[in-house]
N, C-alpha and C positions, 0 to 999 in steps of 0.2 A: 704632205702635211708639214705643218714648221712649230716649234714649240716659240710664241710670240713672247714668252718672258725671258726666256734666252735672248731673244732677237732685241729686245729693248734695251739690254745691259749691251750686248755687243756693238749696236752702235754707237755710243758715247766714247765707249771704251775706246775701240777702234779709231774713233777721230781725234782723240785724245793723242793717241800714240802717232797718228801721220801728221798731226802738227807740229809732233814735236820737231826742233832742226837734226836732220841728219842726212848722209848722201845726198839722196834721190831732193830731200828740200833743198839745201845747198847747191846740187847745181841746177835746179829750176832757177833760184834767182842769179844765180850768175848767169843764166843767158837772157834770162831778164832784163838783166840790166846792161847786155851787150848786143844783144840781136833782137830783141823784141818780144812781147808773149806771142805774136802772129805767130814765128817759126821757133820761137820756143815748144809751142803742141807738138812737133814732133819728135820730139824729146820724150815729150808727155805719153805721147801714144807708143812708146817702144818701152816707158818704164809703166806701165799699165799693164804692156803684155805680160812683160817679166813677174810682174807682180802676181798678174792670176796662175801666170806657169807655177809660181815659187806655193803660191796657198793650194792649186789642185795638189800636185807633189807631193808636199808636204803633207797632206791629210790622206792620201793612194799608196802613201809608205814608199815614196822613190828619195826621199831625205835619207830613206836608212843604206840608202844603195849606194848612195853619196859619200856617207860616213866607212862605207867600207872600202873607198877607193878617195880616200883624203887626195892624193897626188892630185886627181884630177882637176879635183876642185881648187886646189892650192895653187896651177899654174893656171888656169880663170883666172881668181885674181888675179895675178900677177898681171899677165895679159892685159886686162880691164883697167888695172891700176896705172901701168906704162900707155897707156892710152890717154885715157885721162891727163896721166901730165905732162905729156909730149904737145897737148892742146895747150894747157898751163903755161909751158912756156913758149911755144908759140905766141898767145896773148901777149906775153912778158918783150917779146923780140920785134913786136909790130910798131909801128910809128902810134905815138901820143893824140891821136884823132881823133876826134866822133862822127864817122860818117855812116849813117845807119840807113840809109835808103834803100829802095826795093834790091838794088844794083848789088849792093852791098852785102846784104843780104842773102842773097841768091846764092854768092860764094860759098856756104854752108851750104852743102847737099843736106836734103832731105833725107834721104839715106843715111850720112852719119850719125845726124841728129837723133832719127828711131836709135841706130845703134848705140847709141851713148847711154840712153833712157834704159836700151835692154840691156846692155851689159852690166848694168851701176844696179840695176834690180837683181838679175840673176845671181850675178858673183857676190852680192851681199852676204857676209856671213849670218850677220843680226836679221839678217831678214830671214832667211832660213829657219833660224832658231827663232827669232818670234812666231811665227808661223805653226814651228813645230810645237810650240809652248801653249800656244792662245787658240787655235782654231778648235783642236781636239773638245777641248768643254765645251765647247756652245755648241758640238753635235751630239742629237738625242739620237740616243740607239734604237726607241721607238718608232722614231719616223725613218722612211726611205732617206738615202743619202743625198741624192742626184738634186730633188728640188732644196736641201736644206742647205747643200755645197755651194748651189748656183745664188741663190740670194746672197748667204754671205760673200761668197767672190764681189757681188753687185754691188753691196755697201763696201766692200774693201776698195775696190776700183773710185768710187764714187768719193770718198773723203779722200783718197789719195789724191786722184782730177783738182778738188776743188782745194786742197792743203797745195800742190805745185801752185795752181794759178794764184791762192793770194803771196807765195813766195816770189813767181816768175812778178806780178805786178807791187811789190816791194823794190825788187831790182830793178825794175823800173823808172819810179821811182827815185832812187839813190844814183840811175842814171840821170835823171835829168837835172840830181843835185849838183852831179860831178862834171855836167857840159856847163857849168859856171863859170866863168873864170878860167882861174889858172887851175882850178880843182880837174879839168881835163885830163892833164899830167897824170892823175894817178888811176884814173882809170882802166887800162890795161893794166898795171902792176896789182891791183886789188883783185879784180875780172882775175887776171892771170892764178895768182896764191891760191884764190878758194879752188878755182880747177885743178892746182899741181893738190892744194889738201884734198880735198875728194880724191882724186888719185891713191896717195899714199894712204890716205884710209881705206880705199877700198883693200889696197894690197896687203895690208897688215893687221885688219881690220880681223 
């Protein structure tokens, strides 16, 4: 059973909050507008994981276990955050080009890509704490938890998917503003800053 007037206010609410700009949108469009939405998704699908890991957690009380072993969590970040902007500047260091083709492409394992998605979800601290703040309400004590947890994961997954994709095709976009001209130049230097900020946010965050 699901109490549907919970479920109605949770969703708006919820879409509301994953459009807002923050990490996990931030760097959807920067690979947006550097590698493509094609292999942008696996991005998507590793900050998807992260995200349902971080709302079951959070609502099974492994947040509080969290909190009683700060260290751990605090070198995650860290971790996640020198990841992030060891790619930053890489970007930063590559030749002023746009060559985006499958070939190109490819160079980006699939593999990193999930893990960028999972590491920028999990190590998020805001995401922890929203999680821990917002999910709690909208479960009834009355009904079973398992089918009430599994739908809101569903909409949480579901507006987060569809908030990356219109970022990832934003950066899009603003790449195909910047293969203009001499706007080329600044491509990797933009591409690059948002990934070293996301990084340094995650870390400090």
């Amino acid at each position: 059973m699901l109490d549907i007037s919970l479920l109605a206010v949770f969703i708006p609410t919820f879409f509301i909050v994953s459009i807002t700009p923050g990490m996990c949108m931030t760097l959807a469009m920067t690979l947006g507008m550097t590698i493509g939405i094609k292999r942008t998704m696996w991005m998507m699908l590793g900050e998807v994981l992260g995200v349902a890991i971080v709302a079951i957690s959070a609502v099974l009380g492994v947040a509080s276990m969290m909190l009683n072993y700060p260290q751990a969590f605090v070198l995650l970040k860290w971790l996640g955050g020198a990841y992030l902007i060891y790619i930053g500047f890489s970007m930063w260091r590559s030749k002023a080009t746009l060559n985006l083709d499958d070939q190109t492409q490819e160079r980006i394992s699939k593999k990193a890509l999930f893990n960028q998605g999972f590491v920028t979800a999990i190590a998020n601290p805001k995401g922890w704490a929203f999680m821990i703040s917002l999910l709690p309400p909208f479960i009834n004590i009355d009904y079973a938890l398992a089918p009430q947890l599994t739908i809101l994961v569903a909409v949480i997954l579901l507006s987060e998917f569809v908030c990356m994709m219109a970022y990832a095709t934003g950066g899009k976009s603003l790449r195909l503003f910047l293969s203009r001209g001499d706007n080329i130049k600044w491509m990797n230097a933009i591409a690059g800053s948002l990934m070293v900020a996301v990084g340094v946010w995650l870390a400090i965050g």
